[in-house]
C-alpha positions as CSV (number, residue, x, y, z in Angstrom):
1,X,102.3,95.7,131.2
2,X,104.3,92.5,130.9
3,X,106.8,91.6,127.3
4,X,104.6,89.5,126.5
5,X,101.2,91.9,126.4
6,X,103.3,94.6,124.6
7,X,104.7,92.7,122.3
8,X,100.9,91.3,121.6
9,X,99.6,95.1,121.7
10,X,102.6,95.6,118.8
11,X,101.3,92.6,116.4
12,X,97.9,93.6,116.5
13,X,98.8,97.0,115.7
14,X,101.2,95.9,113.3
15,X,98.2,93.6,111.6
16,X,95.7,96.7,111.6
17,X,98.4,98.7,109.8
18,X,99.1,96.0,107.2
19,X,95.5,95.8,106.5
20,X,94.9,99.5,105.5
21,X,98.1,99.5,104.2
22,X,96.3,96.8,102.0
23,X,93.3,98.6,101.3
24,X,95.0,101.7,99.7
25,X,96.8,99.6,97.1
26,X,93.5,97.9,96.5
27,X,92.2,101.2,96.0
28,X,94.7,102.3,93.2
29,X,97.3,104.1,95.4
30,X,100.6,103.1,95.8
31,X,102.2,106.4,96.3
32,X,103.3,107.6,99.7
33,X,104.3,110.6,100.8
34,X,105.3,111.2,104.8
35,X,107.2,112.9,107.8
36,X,107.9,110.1,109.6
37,X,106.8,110.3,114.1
38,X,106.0,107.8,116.1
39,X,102.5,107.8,115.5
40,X,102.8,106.5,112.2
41,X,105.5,104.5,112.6
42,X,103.4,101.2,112.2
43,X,101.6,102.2,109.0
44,X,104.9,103.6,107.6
45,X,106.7,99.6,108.5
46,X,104.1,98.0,107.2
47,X,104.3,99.9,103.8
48,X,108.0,99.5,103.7
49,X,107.4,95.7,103.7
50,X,105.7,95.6,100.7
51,X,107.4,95.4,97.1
52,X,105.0,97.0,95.7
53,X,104.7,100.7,97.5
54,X,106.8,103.4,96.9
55,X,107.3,105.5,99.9
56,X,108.9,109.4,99.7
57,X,110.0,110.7,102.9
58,X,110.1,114.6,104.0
59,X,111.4,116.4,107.0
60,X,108.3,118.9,106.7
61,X,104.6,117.7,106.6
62,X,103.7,120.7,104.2
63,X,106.2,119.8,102.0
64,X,104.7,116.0,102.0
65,X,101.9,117.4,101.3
66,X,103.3,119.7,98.5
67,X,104.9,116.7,97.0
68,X,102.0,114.3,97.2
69,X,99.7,117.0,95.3
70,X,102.3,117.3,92.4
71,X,102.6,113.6,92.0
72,X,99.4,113.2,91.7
73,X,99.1,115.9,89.3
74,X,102.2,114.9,87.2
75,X,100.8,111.6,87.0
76,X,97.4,111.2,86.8
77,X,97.7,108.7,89.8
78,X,96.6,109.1,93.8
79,X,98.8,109.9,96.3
80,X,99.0,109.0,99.7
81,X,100.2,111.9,102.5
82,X,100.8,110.0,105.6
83,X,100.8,112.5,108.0
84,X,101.3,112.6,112.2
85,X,98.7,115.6,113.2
């Protein structure tokens, strides 16, 4: 694979993560909960790029998890859990 084509591959996927990035605020949630990997990497830059998300990082996916269910609890709002598996 040449730069070029794999930094093309990386915009496209960057797009496709800005667009459902997109959709979940559309949908009301702008709440993230993750353990960041490198499979959602691209989802988790996209978010970061935008003003209006609030992103909540955790070293353990359960405890993401755990988190995102309480917010959502607490506040009557949806959560996102972002998670790799």
């Amino acid at each position: 694979m040449t730069c070029q084509a794999a930094q093309q591959r990386l915009d496209t996927t960057l797009r496709e993560q800005a667009l459902r990035g997109e959709e979940c605020v559309r949908q009301g949630c702008k709440t993230f909960f993750s353990s960041p990997g490198s499979r959602n990497s691209p989802l988790l830059y996209a978010l970061a790029q935008r003003s209006d998300c609030l992103i909540d990082i955790h070293f353990d996916e359960r405890g993401s998890a755990f988190q995102a269910l309480g917010h959502a609890k607490a506040s009557g709002n949806p959560a996102v859990l972002i998670s790799t598996s």
